[in-house]
PDB file of N, CA, C and O in Angstrom:
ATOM      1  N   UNK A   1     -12.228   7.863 -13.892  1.00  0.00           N
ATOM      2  CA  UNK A   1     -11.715   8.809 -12.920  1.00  0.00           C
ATOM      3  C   UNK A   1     -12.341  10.179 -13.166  1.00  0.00           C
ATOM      4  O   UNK A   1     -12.851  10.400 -14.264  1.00  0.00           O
ATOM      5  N   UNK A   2     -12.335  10.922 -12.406  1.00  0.00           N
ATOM      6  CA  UNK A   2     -13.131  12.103 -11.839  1.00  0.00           C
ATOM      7  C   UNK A   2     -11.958  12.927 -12.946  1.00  0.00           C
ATOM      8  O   UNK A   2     -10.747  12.723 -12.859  1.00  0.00           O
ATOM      9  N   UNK A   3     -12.543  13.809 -13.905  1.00  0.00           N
ATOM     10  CA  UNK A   3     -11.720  14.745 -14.336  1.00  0.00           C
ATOM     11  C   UNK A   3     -11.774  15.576 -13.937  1.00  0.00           C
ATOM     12  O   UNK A   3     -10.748  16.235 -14.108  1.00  0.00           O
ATOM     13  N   UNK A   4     -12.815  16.238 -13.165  1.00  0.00           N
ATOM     14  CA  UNK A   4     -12.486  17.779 -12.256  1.00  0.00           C
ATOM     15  C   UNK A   4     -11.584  17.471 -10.761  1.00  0.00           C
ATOM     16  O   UNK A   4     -10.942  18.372 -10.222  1.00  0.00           O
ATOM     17  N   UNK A   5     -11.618  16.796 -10.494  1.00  0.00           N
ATOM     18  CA  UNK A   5     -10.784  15.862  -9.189  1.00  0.00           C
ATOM     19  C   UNK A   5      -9.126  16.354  -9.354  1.00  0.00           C
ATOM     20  O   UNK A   5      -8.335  17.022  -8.689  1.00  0.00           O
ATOM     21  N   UNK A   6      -9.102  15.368 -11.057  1.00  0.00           N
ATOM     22  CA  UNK A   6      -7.737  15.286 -11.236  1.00  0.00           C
ATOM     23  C   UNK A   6      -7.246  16.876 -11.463  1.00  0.00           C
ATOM     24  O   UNK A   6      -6.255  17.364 -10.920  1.00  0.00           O
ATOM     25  N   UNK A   7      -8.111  17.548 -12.343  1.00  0.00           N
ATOM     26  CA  UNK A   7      -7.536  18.841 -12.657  1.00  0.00           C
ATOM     27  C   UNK A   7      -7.461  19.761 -11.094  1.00  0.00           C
ATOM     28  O   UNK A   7      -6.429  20.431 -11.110  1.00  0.00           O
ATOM     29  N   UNK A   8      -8.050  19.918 -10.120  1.00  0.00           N
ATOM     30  CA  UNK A   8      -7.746  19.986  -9.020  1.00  0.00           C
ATOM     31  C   UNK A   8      -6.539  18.938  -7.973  1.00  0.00           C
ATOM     32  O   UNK A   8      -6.479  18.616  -6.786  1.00  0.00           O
ATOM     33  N   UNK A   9      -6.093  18.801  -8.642  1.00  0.00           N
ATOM     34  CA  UNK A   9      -4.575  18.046  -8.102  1.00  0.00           C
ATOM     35  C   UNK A   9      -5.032  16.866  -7.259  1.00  0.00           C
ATOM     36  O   UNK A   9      -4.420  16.406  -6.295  1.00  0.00           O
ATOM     37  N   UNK A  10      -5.826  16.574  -7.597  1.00  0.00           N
ATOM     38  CA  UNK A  10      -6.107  14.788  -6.609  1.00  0.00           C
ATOM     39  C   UNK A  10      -5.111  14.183  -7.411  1.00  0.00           C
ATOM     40  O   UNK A  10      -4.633  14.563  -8.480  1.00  0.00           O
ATOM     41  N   UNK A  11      -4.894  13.260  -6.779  1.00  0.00           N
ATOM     42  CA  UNK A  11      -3.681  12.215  -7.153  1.00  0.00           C
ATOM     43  C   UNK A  11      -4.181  10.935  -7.100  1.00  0.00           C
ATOM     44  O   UNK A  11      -4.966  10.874  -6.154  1.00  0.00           O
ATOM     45  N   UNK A  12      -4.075   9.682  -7.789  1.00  0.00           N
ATOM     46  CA  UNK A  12      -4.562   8.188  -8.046  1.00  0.00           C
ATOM     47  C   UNK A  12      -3.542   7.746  -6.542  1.00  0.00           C
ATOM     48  O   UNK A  12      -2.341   7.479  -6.499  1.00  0.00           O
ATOM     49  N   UNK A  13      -4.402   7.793  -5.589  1.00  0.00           N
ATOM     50  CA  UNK A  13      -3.578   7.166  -4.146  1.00  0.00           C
ATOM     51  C   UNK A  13      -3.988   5.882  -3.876  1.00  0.00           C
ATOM     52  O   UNK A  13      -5.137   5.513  -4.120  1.00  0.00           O
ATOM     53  N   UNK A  14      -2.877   4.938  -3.236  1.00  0.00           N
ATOM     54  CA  UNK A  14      -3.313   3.396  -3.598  1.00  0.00           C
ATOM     55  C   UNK A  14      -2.410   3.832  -1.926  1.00  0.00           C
ATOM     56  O   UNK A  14      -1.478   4.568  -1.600  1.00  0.00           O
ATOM     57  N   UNK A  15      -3.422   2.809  -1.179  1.00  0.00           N
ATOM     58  CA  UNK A  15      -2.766   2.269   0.615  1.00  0.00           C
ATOM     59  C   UNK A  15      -2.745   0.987   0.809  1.00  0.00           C
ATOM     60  O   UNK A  15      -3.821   0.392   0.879  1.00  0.00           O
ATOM     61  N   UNK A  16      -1.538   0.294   0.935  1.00  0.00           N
ATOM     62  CA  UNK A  16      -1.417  -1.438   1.752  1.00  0.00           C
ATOM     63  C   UNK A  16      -1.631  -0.981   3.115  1.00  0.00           C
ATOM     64  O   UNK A  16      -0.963  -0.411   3.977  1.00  0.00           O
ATOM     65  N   UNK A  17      -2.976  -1.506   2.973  1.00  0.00           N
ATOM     66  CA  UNK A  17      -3.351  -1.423   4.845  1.00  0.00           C
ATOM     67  C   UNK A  17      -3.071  -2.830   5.350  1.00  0.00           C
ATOM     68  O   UNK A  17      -3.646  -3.728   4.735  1.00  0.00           O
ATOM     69  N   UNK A  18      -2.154  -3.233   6.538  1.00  0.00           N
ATOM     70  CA  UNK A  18      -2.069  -4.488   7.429  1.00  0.00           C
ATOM     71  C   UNK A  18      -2.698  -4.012   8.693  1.00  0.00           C
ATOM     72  O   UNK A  18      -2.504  -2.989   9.350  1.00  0.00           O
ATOM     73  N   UNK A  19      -3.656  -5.214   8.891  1.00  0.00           N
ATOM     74  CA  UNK A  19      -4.774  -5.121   9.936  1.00  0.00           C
ATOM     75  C   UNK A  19      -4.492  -6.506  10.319  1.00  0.00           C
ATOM     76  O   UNK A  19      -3.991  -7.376   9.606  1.00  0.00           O
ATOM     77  N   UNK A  20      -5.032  -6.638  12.021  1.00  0.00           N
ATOM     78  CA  UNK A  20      -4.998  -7.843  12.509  1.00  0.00           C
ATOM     79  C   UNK A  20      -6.513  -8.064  12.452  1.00  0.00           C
ATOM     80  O   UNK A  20      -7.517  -7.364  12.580  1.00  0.00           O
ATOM     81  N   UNK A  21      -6.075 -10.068  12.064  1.00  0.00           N
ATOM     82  CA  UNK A  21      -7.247 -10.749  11.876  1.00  0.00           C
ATOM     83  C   UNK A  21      -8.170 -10.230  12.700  1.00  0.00           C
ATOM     84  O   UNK A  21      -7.425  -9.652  13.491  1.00  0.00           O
ATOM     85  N   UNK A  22     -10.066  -9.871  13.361  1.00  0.00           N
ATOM     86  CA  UNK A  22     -10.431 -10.011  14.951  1.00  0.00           C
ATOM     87  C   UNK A  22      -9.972 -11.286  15.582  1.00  0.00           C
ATOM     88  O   UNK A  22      -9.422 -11.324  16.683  1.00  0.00           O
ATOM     89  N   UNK A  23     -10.249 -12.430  14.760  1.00  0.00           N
ATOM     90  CA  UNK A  23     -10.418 -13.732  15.534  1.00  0.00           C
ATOM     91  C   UNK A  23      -8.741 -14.430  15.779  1.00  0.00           C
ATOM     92  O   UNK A  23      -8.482 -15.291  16.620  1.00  0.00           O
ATOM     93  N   UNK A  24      -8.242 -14.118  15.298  1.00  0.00           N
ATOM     94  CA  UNK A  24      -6.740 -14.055  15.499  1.00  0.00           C
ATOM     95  C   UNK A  24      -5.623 -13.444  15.287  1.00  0.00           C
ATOM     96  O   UNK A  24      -4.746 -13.627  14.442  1.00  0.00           O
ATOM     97  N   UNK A  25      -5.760 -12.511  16.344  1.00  0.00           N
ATOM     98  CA  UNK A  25      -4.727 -10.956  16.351  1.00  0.00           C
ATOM     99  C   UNK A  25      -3.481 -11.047  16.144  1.00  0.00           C
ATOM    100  O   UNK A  25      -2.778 -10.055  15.956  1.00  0.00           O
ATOM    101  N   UNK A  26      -2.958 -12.477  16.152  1.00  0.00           N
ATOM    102  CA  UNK A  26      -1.536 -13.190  15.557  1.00  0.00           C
ATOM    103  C   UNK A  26      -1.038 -12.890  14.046  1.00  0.00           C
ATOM    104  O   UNK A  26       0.078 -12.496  13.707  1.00  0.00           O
ATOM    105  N   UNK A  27      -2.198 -13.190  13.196  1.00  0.00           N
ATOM    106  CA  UNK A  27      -2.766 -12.910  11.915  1.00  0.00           C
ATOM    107  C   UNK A  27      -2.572 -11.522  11.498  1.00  0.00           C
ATOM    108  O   UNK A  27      -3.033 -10.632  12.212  1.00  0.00           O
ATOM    109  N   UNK A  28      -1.771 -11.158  10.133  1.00  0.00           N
ATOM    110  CA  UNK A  28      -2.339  -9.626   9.667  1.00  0.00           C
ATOM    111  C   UNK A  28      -3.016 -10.174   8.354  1.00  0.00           C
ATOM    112  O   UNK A  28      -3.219 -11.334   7.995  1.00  0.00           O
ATOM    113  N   UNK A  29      -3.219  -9.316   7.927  1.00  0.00           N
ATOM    114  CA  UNK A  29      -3.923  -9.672   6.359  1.00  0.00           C
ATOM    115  C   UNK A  29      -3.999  -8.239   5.590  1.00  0.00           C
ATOM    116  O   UNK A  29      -4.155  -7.105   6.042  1.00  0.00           O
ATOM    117  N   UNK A  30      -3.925  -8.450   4.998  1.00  0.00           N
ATOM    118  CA  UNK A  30      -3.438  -7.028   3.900  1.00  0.00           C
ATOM    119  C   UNK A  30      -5.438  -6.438   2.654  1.00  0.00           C
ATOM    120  O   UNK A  30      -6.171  -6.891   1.775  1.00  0.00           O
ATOM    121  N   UNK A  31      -5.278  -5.239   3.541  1.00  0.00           N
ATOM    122  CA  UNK A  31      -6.289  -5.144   2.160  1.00  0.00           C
ATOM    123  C   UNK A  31      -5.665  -3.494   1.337  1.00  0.00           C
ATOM    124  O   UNK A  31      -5.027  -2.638   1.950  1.00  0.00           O
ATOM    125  N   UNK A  32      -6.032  -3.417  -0.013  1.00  0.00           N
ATOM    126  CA  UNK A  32      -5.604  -2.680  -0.942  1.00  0.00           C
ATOM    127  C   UNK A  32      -6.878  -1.345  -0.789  1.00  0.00           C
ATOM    128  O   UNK A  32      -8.074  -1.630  -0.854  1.00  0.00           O
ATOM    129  N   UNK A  33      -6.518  -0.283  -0.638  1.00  0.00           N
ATOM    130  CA  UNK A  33      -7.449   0.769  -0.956  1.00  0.00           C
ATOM    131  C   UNK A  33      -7.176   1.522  -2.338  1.00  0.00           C
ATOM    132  O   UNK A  33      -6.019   1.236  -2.646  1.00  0.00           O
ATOM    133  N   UNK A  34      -7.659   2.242  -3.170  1.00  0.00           N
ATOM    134  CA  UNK A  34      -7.498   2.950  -3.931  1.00  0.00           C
ATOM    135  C   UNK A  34      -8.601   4.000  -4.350  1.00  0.00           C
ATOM    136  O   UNK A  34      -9.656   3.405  -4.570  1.00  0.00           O
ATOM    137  N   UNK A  35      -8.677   4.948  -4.478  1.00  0.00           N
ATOM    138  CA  UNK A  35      -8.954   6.421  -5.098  1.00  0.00           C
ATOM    139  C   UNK A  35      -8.309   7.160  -5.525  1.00  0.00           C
ATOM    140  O   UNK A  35      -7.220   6.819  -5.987  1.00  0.00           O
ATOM    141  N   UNK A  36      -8.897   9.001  -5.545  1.00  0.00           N
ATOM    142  CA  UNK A  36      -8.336   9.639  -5.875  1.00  0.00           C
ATOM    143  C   UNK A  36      -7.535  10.758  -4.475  1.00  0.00           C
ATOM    144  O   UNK A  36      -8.161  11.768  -4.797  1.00  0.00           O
ATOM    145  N   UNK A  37      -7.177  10.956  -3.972  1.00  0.00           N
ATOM    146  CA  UNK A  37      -6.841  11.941  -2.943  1.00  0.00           C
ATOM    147  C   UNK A  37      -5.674  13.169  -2.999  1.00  0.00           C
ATOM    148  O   UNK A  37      -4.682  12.992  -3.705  1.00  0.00           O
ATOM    149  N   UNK A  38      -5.832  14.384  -2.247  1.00  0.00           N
ATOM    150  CA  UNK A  38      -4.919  15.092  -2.174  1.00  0.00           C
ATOM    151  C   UNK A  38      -3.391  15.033  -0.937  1.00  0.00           C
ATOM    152  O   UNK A  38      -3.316  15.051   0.291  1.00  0.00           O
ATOM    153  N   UNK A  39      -2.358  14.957  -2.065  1.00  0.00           N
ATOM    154  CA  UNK A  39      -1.186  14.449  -1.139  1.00  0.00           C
ATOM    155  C   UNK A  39      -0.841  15.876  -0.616  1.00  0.00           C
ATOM    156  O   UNK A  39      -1.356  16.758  -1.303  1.00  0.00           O
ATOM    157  N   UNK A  40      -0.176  16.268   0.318  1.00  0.00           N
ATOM    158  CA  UNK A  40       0.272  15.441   1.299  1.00  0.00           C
ATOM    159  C   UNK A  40      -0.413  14.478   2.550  1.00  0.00           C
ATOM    160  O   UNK A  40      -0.076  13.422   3.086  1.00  0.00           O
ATOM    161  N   UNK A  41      -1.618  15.479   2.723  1.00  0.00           N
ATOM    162  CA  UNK A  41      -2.122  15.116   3.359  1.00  0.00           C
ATOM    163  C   UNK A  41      -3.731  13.954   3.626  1.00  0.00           C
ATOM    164  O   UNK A  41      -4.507  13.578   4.505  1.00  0.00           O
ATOM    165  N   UNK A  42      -3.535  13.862   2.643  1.00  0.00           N
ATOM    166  CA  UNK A  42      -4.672  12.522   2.086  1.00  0.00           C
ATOM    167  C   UNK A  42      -5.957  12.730   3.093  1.00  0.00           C
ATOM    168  O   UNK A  42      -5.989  11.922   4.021  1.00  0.00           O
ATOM    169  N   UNK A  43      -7.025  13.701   3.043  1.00  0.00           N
ATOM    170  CA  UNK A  43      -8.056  13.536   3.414  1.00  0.00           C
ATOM    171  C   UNK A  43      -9.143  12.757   3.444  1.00  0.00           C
ATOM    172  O   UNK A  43      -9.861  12.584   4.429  1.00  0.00           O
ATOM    173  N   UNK A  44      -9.315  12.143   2.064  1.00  0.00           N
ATOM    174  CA  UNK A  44     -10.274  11.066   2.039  1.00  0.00           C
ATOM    175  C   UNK A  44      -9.634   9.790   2.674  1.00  0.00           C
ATOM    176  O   UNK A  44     -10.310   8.938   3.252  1.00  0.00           O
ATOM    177  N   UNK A  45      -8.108   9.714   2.505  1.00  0.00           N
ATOM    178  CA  UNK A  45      -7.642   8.284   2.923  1.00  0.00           C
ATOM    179  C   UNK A  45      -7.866   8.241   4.774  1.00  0.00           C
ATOM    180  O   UNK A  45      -7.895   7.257   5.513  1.00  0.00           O
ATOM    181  N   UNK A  46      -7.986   9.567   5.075  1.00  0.00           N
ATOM    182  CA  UNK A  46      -7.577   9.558   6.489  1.00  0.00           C
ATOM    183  C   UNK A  46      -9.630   9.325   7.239  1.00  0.00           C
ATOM    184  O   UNK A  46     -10.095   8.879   8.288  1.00  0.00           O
ATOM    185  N   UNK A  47     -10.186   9.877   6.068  1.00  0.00           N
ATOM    186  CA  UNK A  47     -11.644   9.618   6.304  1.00  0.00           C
ATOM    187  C   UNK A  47     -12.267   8.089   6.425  1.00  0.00           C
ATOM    188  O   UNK A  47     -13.240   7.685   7.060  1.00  0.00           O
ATOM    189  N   UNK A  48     -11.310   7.381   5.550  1.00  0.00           N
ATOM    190  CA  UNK A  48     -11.533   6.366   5.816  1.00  0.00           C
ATOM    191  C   UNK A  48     -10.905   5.262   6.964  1.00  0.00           C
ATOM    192  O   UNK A  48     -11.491   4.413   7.635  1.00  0.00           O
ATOM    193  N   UNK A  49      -9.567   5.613   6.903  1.00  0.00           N
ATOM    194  CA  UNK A  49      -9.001   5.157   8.467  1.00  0.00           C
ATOM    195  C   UNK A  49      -9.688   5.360   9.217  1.00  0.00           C
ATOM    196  O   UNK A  49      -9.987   4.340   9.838  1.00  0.00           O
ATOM    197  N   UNK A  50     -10.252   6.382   9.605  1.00  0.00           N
ATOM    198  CA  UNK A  50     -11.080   7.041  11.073  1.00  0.00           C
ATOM    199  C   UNK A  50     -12.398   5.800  11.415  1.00  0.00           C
ATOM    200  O   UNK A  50     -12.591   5.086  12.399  1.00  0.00           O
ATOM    201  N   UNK A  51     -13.206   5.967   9.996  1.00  0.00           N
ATOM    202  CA  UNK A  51     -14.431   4.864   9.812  1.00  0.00           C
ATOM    203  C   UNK A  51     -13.650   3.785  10.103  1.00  0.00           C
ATOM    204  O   UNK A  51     -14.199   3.130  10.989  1.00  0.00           O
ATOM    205  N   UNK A  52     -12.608   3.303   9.753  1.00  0.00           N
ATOM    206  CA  UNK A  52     -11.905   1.988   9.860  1.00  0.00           C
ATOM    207  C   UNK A  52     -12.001   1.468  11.536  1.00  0.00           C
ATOM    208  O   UNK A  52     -12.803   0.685  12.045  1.00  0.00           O
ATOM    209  N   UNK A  53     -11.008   2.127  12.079  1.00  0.00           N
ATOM    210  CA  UNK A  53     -11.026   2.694  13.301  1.00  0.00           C
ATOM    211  C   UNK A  53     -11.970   2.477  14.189  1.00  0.00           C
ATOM    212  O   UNK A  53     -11.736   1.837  15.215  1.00  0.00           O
ATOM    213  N   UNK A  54     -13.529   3.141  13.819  1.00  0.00           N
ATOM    214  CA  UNK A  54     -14.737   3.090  15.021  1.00  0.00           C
ATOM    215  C   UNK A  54     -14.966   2.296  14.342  1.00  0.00           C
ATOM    216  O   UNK A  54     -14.023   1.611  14.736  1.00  0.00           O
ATOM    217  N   UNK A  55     -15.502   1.560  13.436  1.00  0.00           N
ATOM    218  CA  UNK A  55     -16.465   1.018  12.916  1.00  0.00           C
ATOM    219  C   UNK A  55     -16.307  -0.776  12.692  1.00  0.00           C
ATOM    220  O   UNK A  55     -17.212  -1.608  12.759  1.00  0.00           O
ATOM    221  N   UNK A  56     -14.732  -1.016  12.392  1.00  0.00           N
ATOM    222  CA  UNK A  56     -14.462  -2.465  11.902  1.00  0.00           C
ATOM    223  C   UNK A  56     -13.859  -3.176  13.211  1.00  0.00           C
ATOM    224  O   UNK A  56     -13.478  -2.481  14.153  1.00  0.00           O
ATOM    225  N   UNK A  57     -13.794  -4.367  13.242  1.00  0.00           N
ATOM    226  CA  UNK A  57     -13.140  -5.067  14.395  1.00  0.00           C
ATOM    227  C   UNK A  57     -12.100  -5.146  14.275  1.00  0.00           C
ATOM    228  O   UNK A  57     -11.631  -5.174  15.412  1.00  0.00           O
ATOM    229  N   UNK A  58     -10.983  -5.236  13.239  1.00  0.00           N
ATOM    230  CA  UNK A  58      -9.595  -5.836  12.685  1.00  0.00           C
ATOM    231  C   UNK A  58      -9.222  -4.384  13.232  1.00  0.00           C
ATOM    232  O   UNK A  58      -9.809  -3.348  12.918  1.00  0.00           O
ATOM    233  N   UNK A  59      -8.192  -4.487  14.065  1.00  0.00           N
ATOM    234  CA  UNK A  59      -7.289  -3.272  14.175  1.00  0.00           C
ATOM    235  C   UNK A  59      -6.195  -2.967  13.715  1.00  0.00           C
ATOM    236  O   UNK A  59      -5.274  -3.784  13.745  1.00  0.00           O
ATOM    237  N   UNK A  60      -6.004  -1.449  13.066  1.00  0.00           N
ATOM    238  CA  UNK A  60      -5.031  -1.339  12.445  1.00  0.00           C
ATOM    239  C   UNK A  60      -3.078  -1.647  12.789  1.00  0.00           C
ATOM    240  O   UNK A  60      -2.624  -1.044  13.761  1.00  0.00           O
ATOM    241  N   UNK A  61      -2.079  -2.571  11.954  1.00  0.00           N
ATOM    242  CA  UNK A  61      -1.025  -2.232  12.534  1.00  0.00           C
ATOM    243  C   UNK A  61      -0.183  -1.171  11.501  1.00  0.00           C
ATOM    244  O   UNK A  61       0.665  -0.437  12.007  1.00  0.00           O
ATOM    245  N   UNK A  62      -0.444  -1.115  10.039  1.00  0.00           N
ATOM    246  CA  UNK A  62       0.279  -0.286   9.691  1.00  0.00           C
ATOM    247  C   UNK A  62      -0.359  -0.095   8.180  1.00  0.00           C
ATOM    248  O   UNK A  62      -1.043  -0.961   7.634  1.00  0.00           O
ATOM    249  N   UNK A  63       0.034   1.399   7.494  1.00  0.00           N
ATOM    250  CA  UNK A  63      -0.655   1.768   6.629  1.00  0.00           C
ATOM    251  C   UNK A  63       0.692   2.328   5.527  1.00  0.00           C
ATOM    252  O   UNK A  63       1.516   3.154   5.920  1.00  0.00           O
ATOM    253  N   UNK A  64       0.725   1.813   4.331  1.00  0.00           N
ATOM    254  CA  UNK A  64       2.356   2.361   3.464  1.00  0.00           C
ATOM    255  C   UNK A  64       1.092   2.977   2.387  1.00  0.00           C
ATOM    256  O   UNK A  64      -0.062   2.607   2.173  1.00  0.00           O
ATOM    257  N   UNK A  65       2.020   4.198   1.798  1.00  0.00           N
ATOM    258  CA  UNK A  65       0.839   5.348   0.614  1.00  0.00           C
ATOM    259  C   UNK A  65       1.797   5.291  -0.097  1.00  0.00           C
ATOM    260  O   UNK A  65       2.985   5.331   0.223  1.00  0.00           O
ATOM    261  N   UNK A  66       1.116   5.148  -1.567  1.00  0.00           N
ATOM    262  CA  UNK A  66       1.700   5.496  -3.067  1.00  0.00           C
ATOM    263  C   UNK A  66       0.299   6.545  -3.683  1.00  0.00           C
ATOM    264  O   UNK A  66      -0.931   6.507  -3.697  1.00  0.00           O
ATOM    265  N   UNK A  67       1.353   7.395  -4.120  1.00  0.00           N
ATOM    266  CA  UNK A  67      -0.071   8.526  -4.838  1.00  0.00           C
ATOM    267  C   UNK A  67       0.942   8.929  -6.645  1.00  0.00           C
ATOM    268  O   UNK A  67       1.997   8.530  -7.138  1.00  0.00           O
ATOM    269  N   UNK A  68       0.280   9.515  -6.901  1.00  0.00           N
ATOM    270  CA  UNK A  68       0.867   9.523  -8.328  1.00  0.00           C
ATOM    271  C   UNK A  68      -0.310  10.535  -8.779  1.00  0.00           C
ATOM    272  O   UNK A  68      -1.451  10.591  -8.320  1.00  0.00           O
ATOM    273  N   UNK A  69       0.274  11.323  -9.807  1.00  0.00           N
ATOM    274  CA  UNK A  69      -0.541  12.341 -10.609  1.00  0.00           C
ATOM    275  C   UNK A  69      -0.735  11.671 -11.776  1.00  0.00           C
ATOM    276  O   UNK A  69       0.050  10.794 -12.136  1.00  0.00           O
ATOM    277  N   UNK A  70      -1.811  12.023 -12.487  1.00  0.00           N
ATOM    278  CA  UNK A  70      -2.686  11.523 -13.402  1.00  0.00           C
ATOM    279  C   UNK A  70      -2.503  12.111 -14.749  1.00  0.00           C
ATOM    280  O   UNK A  70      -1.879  11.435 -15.567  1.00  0.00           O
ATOM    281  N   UNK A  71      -3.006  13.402 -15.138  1.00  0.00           N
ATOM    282  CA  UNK A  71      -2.359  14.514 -15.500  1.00  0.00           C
ATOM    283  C   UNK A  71      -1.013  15.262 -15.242  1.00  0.00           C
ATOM    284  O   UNK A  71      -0.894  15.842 -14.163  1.00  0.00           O
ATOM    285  N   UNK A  72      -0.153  15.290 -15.999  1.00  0.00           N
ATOM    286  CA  UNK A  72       1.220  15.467 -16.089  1.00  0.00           C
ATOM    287  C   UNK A  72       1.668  16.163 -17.756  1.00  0.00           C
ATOM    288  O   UNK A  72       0.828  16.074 -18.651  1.00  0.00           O
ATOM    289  N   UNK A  73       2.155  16.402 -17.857  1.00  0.00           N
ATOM    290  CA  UNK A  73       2.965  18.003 -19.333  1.00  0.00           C
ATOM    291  C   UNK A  73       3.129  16.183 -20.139  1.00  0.00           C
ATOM    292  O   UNK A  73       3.042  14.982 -19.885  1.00  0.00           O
ATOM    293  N   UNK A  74       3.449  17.294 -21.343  1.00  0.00           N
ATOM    294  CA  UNK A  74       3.229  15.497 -22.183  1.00  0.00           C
ATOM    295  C   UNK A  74       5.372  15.964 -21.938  1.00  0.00           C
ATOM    296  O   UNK A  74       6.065  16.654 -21.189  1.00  0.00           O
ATOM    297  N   UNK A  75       5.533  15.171 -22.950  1.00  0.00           N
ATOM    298  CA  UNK A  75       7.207  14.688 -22.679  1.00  0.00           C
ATOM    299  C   UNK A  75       7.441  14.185 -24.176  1.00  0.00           C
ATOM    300  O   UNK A  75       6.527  13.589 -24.748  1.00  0.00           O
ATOM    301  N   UNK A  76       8.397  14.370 -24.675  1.00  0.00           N
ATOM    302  CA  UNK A  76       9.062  13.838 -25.777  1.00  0.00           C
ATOM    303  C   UNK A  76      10.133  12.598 -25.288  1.00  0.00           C
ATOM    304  O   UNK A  76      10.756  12.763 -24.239  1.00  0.00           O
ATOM    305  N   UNK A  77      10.280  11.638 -25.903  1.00  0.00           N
ATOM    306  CA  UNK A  77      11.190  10.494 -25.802  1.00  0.00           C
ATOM    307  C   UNK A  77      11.797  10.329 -27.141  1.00  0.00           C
ATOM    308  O   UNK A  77      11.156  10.035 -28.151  1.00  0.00           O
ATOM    309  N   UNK A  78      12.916  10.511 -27.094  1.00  0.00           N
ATOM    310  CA  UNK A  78      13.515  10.188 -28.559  1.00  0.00           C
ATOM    311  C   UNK A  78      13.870   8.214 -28.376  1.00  0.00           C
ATOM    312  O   UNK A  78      14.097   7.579 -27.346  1.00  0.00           O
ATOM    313  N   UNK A  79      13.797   7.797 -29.616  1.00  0.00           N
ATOM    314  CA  UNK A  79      13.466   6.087 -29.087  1.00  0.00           C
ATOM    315  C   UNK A  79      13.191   5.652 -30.657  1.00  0.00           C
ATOM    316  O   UNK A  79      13.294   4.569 -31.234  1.00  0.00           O
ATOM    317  N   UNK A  80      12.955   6.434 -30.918  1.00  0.00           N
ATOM    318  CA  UNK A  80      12.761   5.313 -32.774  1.00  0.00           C
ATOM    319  C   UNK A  80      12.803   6.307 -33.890  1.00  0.00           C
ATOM    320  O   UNK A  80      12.270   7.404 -33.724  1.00  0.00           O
ATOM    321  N   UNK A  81      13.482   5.964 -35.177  1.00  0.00           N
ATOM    322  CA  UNK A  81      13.437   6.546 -36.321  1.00  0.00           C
ATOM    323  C   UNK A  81      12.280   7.027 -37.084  1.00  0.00           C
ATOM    324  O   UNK A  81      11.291   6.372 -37.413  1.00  0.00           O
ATOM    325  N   UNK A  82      12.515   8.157 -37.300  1.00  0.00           N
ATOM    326  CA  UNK A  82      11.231   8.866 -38.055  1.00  0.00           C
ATOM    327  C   UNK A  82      11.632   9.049 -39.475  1.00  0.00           C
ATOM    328  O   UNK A  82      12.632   9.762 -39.560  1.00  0.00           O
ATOM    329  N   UNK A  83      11.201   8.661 -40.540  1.00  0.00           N
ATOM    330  CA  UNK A  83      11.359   8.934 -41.593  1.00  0.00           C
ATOM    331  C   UNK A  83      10.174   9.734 -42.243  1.00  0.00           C
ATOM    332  O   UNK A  83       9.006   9.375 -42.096  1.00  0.00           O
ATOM    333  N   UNK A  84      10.626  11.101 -43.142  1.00  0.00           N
ATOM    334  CA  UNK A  84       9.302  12.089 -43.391  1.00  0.00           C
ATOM    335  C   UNK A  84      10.067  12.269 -44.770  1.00  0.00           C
ATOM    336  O   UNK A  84      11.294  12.367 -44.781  1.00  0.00           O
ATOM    337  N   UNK A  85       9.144  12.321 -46.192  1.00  0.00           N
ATOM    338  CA  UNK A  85       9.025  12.098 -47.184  1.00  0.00           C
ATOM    339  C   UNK A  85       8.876  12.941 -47.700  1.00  0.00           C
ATOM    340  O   UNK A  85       8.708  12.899 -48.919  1.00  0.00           O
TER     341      UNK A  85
END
């Protein structure tokens, strides 16, 4: 992963795209995208819908987004015994 990306707040964005089959529009079929993108508004994801769009035969019926930050403050968990001597 891109470390100047992440330190600029891109986020690890994953899309379940459902598209209908071309040859049988009855049909959806699911494909997985993943990069890095900026939420809210997901520019690269939407760059690629667009190409999706003109370019592929399967037309889109619906698109669900999970994004998540990469870089995050560290965190303490208390969870196991420390013994120091």
């Amino acid at each position: 992963m891109n470390l100047a990306l992440q330190m600029r707040d891109y986020r690890l964005t994953t899309a379940e795209i459902l598209y209908h089959m071309p040859d049988h529009p009855g049909v959806l079929q699911t494909f997985i995208w993943q990069e890095l993108d900026l939420a809210p508004k997901f520019p690269v994801l939407r760059k690629f819908l667009d190409f999706w769009s003109h370019n592929l035969d399967g037309k889109l019926h619906s698109v669900r987004v999970g994004s998540a930050a990469l870089i995050t403050p560290a965190e303490w968990r208390h969870g196991a015994l420390f013994t120091l001597h």
